[in-house]
C-alpha positions as CSV (number, residue, x, y, z in Angstrom):
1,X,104.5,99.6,109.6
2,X,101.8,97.5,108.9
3,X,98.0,98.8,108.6
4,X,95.0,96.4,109.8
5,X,93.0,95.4,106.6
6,X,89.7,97.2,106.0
7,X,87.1,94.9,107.8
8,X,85.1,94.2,104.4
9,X,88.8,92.5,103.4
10,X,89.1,90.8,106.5
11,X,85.2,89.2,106.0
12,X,86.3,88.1,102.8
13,X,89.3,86.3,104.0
14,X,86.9,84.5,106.5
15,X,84.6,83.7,103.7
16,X,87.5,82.2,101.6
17,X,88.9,80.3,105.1
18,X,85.5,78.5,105.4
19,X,85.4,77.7,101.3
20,X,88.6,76.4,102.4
21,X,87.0,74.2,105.4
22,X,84.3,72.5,102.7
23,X,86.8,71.6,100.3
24,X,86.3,74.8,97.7
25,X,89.2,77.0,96.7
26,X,89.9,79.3,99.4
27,X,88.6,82.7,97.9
28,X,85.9,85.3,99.4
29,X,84.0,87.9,98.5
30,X,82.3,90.8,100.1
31,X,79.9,93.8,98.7
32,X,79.6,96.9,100.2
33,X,77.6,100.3,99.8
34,X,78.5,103.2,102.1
35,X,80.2,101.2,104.3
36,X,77.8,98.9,105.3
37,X,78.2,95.0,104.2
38,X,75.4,93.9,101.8
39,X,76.9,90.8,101.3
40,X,79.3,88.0,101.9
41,X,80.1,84.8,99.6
42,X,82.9,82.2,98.7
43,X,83.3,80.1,95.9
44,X,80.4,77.1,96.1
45,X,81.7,75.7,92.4
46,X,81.6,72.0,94.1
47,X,78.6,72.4,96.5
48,X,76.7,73.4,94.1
49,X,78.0,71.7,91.0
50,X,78.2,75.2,88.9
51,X,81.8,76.6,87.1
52,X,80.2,80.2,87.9
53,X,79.8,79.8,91.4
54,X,82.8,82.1,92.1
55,X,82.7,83.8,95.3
56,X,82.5,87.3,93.4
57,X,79.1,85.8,90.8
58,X,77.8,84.5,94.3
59,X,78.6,88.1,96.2
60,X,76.9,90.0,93.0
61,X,73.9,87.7,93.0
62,X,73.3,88.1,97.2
63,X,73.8,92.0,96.6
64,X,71.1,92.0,93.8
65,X,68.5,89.9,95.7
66,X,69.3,92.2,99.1
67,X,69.1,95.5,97.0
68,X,66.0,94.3,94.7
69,X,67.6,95.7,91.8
70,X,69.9,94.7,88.5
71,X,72.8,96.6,89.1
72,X,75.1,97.8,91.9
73,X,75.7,101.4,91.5
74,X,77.6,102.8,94.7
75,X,78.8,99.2,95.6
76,X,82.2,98.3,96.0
77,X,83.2,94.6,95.9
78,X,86.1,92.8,98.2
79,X,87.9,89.9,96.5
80,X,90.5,87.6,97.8
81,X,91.6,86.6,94.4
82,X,92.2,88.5,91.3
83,X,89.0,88.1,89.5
84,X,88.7,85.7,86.1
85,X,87.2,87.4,82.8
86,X,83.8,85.7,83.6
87,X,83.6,87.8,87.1
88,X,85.2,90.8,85.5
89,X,83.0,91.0,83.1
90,X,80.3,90.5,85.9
91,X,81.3,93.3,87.7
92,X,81.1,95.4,84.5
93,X,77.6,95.0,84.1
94,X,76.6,95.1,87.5
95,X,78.2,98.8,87.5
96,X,80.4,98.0,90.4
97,X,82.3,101.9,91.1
98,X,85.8,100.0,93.4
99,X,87.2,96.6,92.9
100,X,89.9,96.0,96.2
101,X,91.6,92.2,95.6
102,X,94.3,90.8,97.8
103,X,96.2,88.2,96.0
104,X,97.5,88.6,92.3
105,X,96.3,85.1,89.9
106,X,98.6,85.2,86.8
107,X,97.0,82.4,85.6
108,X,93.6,83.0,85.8
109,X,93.0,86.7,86.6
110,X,91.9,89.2,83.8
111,X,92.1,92.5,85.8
112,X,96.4,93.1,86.0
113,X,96.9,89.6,84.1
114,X,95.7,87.9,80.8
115,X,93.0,89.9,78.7
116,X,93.3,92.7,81.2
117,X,89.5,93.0,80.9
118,X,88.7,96.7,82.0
119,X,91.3,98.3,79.4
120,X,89.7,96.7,76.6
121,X,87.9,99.1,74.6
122,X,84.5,96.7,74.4
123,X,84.2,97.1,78.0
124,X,81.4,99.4,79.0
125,X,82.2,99.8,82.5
126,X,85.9,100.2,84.3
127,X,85.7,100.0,88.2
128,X,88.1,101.7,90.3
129,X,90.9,99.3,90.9
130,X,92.9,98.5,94.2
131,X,95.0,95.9,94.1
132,X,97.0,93.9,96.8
133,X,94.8,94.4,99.7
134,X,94.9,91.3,102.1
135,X,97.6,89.9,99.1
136,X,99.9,87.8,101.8
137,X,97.1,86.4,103.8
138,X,94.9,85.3,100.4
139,X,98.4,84.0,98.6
140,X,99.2,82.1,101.7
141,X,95.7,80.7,102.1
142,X,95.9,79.2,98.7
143,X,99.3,77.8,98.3
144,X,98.8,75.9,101.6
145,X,94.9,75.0,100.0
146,X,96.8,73.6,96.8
147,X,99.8,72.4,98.4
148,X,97.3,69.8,100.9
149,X,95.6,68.3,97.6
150,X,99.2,67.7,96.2
């Protein structure tokens, strides 16, 4: 039986769908705090002509600004993608408590692949970690993404 995805999940597959629509890589990101959506981004990298424009960098800087403060205690963040060591280490320091990402990247994630970021010992932080949320709708969004600009 299959469940419907938590709504934060679904907004950030909507997020990633539009990135998608403006020519970024399709990935989304949502933060929440007690259920309640502080915010919702997707990659900008070419809009804005910045490599950390990730959707996850531009999710944790929206939180921030909404919240008026330099860390996100009680947040939880919603990730199409597995996230890369630069947003990893991101979510370290901005004290995220859950991590939830839908599609695996074992070329460029650092949570379940590559450095494996939070089981370092130099990491100061480890967020809860649910993977595969939203996984078939994200992997499909990108192969058919890639697939287009091949």
């Amino acid at each position: 039986m299959a469940f419907p995805l938590p709504e934060p999940m679904r907004l950030a597959l909507d997020a990633a769908a539009r990135a998608a629509e403006a020519g970024e890589v399709p990935v989304g990101a949502v933060v929440t705090r007690g259920g309640g959506v502080i915010a919702v981004a997707a990659n900008r990298m070419r809009a804005l002509g910045d490599p950390t424009a990730h959707a996850e960098m531009e999710a944790i800087r929206m939180a921030l600004a909404e919240l008026g403060t330099g860390r996100l205690d009680g947040c939880d963040l919603w990730v199409t993608l597995e996230p890369c060591a630069m947003c990893a280490g991101a979510i370290a320091h901005a004290r995220i408590d859950r991590l939830y990402y839908g599609a695996g990247d074992e070329k460029g994630g650092a949570v379940a692949h590559g450095p494996r970021f939070f089981t370092q010992p130099t990491c100061h932080h480890r967020p809860e970690i649910y993977a595969g949320l939203g996984e078939i709708e994200s992997a499909a969004m990108l192969r058919d993404f890639f697939a287009g600009r091949r």
